[in-house]
C-alpha positions as CSV (number, residue, x, y, z in Angstrom):
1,X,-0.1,53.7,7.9
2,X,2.5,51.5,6.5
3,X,5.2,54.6,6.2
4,X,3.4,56.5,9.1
5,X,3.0,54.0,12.3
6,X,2.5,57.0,14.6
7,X,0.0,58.3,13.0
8,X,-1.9,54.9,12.8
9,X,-1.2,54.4,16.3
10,X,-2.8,57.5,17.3
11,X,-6.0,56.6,15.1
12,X,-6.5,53.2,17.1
13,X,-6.2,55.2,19.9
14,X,-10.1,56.2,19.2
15,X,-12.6,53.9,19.3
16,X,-13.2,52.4,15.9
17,X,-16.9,52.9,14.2
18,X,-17.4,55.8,16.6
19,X,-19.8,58.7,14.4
20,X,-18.6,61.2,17.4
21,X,-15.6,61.3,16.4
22,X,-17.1,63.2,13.0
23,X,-15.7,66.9,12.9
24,X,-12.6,65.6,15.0
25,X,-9.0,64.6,14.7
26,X,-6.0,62.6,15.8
27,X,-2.2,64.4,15.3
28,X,1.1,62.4,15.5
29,X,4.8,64.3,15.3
30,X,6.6,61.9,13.2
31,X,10.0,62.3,11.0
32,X,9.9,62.2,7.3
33,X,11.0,59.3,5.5
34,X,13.4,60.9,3.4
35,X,15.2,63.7,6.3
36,X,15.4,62.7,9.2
37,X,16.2,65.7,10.0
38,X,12.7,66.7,9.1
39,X,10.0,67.0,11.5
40,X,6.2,67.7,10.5
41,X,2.9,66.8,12.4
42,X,0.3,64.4,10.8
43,X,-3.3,65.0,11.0
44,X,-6.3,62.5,10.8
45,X,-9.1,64.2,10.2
46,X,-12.6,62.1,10.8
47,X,-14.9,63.3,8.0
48,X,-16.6,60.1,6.6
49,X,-18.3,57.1,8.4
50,X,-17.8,54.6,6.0
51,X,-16.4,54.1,2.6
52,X,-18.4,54.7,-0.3
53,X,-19.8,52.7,-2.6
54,X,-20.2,54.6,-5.5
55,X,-22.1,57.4,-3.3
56,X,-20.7,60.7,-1.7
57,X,-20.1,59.7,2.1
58,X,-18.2,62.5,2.8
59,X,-19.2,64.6,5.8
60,X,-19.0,68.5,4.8
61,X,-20.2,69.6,7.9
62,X,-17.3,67.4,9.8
63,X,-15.0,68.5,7.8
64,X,-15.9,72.6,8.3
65,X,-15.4,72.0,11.8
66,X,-12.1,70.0,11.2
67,X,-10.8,73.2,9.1
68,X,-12.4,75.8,12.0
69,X,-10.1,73.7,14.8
70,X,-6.9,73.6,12.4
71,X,-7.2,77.2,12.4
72,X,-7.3,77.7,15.8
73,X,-4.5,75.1,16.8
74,X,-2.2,75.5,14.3
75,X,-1.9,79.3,13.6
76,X,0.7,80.7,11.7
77,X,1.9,77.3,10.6
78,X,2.3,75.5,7.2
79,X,-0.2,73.1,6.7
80,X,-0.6,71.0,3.6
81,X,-3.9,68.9,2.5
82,X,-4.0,65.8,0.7
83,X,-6.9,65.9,-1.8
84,X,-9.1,64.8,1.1
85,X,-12.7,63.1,1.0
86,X,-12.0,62.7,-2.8
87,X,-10.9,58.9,-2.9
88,X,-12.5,56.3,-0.6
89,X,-15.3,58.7,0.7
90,X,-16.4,59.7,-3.2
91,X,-16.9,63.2,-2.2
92,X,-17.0,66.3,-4.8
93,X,-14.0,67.5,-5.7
94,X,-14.5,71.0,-6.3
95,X,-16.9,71.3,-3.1
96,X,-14.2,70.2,-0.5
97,X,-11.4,72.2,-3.2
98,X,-13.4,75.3,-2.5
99,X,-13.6,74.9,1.3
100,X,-10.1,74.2,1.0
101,X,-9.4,77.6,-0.9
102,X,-11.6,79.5,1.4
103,X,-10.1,77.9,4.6
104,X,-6.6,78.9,3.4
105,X,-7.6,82.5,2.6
106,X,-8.1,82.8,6.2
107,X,-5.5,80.4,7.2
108,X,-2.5,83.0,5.4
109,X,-4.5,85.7,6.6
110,X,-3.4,84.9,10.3
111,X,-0.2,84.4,9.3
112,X,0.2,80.6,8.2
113,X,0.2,79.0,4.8
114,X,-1.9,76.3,3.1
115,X,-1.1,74.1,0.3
116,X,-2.8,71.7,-1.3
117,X,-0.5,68.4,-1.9
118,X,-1.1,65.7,-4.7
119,X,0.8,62.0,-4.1
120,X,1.1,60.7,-7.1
């Protein structure tokens, strides 16, 4: 949010604590940080309710529907995921990986492109 503040605006745009929001998402247009020049669209996707504690609170379900709307609203676009519901929501790796893979399989199949992005 720090680097972001669209995209953090558009998040407390929602109602915080909300489960409907589950399966949804927020999108801000911003400018990167190194080219201004550079224009790209951030999504927040809504696939955990609350951070984990050492458990998997990742929503799988939430997040399938997340990647059916991408597909439909952003088709034939290039689309990069962080390693999402991973970190603060202890979900499986290879699980959300592999919905990742399949999603983007589809994804380039319509035209668009899919990569999966690592901030180190």
């Amino acid at each position: 949010r720090e680097n972001y503040i669209k995209a953090y605006m558009s998040d407390c745009k929602t109602r915080k604590g909300d489960m409907n929001k589950l399966g949804n998402y927020t999108i801000a247009e911003v400018r990167s940080k190194v080219n201004d020049d550079v224009k790209f669209t951030i999504v927040n996707a809504y696939t955990q309710y609350a951070f984990s504690n050492g458990t998997d609170v990742f929503e799988y379900n939430a997040f399938g529907l997340v990647l059916q709307k991408l597909e439909k609203q952003f088709k034939g676009m290039r689309l990069g995921f962080p390693n999402i519901g991973s970190g603060l929501a202890g979900g499986n790796k290879d699980i959300i990986t592999k919905m990742i893979e399949k999603f983007a399989v589809r994804f380039e199949d319509s035209g668009g492109s899919c990569t999966l992005v690592e901030f180190l």
